[in-house]
C-alpha positions in Angstrom: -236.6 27.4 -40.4 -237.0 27.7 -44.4 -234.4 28.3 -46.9 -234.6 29.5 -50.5 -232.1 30.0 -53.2 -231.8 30.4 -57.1 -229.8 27.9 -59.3 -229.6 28.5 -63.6 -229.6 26.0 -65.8 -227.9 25.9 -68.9 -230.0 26.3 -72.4 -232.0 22.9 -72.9 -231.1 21.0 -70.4 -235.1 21.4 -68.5 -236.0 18.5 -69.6 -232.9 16.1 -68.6 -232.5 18.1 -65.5 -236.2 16.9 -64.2 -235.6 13.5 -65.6 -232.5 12.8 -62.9 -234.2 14.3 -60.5 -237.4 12.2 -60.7 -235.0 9.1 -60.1 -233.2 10.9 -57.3 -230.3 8.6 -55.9 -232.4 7.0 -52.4 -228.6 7.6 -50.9 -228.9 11.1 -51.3 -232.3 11.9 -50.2 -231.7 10.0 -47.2 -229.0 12.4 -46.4 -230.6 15.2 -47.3 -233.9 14.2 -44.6 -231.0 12.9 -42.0 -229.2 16.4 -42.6 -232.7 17.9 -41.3 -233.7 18.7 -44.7 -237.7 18.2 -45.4 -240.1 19.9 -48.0 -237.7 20.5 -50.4 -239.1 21.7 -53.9 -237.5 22.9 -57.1 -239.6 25.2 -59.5 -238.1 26.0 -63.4 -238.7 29.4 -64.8 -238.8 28.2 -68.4 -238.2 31.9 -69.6 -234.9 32.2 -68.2 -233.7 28.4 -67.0 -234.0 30.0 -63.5 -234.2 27.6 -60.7 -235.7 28.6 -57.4 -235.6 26.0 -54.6 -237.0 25.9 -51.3 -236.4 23.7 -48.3 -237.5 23.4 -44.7 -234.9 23.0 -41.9 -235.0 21.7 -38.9 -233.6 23.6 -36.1 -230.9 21.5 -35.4 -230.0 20.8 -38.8 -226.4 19.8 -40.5 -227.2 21.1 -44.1 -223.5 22.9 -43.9 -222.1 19.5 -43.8 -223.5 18.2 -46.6 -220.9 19.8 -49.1 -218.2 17.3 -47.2 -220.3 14.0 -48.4 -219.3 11.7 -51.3 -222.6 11.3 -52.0 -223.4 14.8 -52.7 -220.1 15.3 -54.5 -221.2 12.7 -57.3 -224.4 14.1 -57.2 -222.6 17.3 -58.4 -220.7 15.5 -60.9 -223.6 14.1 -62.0 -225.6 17.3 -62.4 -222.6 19.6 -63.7 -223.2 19.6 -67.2 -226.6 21.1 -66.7 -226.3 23.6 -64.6 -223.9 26.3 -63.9 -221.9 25.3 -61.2 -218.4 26.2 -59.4 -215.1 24.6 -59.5 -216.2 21.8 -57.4 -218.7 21.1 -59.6 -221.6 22.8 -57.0 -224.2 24.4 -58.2 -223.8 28.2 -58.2 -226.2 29.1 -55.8 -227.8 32.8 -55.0 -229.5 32.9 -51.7 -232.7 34.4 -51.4 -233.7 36.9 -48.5 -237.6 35.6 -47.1 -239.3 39.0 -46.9 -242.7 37.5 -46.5 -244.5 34.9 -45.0 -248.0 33.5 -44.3 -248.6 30.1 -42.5 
């Protein structure tokens, strides 16, 4: 199972945004693998501060649950003055429909 979605970034934050994520808390990318989480990339459109991520899921995954963690909350916190987020400082995320794939 894959999933795909688009985040924004706000204006010149590109830089600071890969810099946290290239020290990625170990406590939430354990959660993220335990939640059935694997392959999980980011990409940047510099043009428009798009971000398009993509992640593979097991079939039995718990990715719905991960919202309800503390650790993912603080990673919000953490990340919120980046990115456009929601009132619970998520990131506002537009999910993408696959419409093509080639294995």
């Amino acid at each position: 199972m894959r999933n795909a979605y688009t985040m924004k970034l706000k204006p010149g934050n590109e830089e600071e945004y890969k810099r946290r994520h290239d020290a990625i808390w170990p406590e939430l990318a354990e959660a993220l693998k335990e939640a059935g989480i694997s392959h999980y990339s980011i990409y940047l459109d510099h043009a428009t501060g798009t971000l398009f991520a993509f992640q593979h899921l097991t079939e039995d995954n718990t990715a719905a649950t991960l919202p309800s963690l503390p650790i993912v909350k603080r990673w919000w916190a953490y990340m919120a003055d980046l990115m456009e987020t929601n009132q619970d400082n998520s990131p506002v995320e537009l999910p993408l429909e696959e419409v093509f794939y080639l294995e």
